[in-house]
C-alpha positions as CSV (number, residue, x, y, z in Angstrom):
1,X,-18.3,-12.7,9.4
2,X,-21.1,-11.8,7.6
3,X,-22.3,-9.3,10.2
4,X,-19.0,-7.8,10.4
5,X,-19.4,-6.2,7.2
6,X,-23.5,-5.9,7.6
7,X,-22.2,-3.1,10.5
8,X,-19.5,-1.9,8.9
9,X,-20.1,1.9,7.5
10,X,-18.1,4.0,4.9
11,X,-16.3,5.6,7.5
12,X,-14.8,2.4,9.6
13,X,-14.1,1.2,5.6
14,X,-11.8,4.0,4.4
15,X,-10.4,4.6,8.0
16,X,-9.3,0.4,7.7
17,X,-8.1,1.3,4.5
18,X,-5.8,4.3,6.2
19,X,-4.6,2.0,8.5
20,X,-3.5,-0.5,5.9
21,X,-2.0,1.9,3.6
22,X,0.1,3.5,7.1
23,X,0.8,-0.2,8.2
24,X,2.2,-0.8,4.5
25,X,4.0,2.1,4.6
26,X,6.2,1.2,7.6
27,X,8.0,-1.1,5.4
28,X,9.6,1.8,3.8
29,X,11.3,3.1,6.7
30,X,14.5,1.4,5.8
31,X,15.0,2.4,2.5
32,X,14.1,6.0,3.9
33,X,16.8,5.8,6.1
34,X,19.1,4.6,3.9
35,X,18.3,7.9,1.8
36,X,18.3,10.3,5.0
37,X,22.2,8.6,5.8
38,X,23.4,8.8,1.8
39,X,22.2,12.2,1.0
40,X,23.9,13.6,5.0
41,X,26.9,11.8,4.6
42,X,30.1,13.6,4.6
43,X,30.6,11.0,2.1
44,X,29.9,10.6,-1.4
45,X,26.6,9.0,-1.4
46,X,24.2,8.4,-4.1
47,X,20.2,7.4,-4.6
48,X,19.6,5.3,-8.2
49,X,16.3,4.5,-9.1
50,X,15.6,2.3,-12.3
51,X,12.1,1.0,-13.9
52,X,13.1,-1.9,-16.1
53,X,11.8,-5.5,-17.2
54,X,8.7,-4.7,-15.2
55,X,10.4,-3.9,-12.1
56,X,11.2,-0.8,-9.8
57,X,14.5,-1.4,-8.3
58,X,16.4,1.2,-5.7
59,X,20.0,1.1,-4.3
60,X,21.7,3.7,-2.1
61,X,25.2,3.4,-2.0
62,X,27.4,5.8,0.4
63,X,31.0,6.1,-0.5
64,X,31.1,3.1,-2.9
65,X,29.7,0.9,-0.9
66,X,25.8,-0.6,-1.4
67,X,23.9,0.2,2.1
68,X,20.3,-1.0,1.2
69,X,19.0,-2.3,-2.2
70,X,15.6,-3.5,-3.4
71,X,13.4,-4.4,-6.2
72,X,9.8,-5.2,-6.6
73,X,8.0,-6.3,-9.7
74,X,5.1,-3.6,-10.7
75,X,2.4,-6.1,-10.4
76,X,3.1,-7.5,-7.1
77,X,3.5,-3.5,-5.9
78,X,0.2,-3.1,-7.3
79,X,-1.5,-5.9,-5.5
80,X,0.0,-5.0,-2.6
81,X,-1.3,-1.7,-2.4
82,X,-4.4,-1.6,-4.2
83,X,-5.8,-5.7,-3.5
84,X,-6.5,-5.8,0.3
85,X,-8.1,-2.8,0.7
86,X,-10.6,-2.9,-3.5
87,X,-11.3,-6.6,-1.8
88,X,-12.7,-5.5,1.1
89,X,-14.2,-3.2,-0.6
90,X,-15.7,-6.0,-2.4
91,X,-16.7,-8.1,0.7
92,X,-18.3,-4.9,2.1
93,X,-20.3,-4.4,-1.4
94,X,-21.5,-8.1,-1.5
95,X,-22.8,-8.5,2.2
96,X,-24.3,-5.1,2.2
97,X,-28.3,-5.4,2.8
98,X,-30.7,-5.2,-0.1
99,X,-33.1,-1.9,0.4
100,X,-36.0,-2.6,-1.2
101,X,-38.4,-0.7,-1.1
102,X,-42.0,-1.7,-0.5
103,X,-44.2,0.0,-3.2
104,X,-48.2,-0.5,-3.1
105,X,-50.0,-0.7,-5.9
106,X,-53.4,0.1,-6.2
């Protein structure tokens, strides 16, 4: 494992970090929908977004009825997109080589 990150550079880190963040942004393709059928609707529909307790909920509702609704606490949203990739980040920093360089004295 160790050699893994000993070869990895800075590009193959930030491109795994792209492929994360895209990865983790698949699971919003629901509540997009949802949004793309409430606001097109011939319908009444409506998009409510609320912060409270420590919490981002969402519900989109298209002619009084609920069609997808969700909550998730602000810490966990901010593990989830900031912890994988800052501890890899972390691995990568820690197995790194030492460069030290070799001085002569005289």
């Amino acid at each position: 494992m160790a050699g893994f990150f000993r070869r990895l550079r800075p590009r193959d880190l930030f491109a795994s970090w792209a492929a994360y963040w895209l990865l983790l942004s698949l699971q919003l393709l629901p509540a997009v929908s949802a949004i793309w059928r409430a606001t097109h609707s011939p319908n009444k529909g409506s998009v409510t977004a609320s912060v409270g307790d420590w919490a981002l909920s969402l519900s989109v509702n298209v002619a009084g009825q609920t069609i997808w609704s969700g909550s998730r606490h602000m810490l966990a949203l901010a593990l989830l997109v900031a912890g994988p990739p800052l501890l890899l980040w972390l691995l990568w920093v820690a197995m790194r080589p030492k460069h030290v360089e070799a001085r002569q004295t005289a």
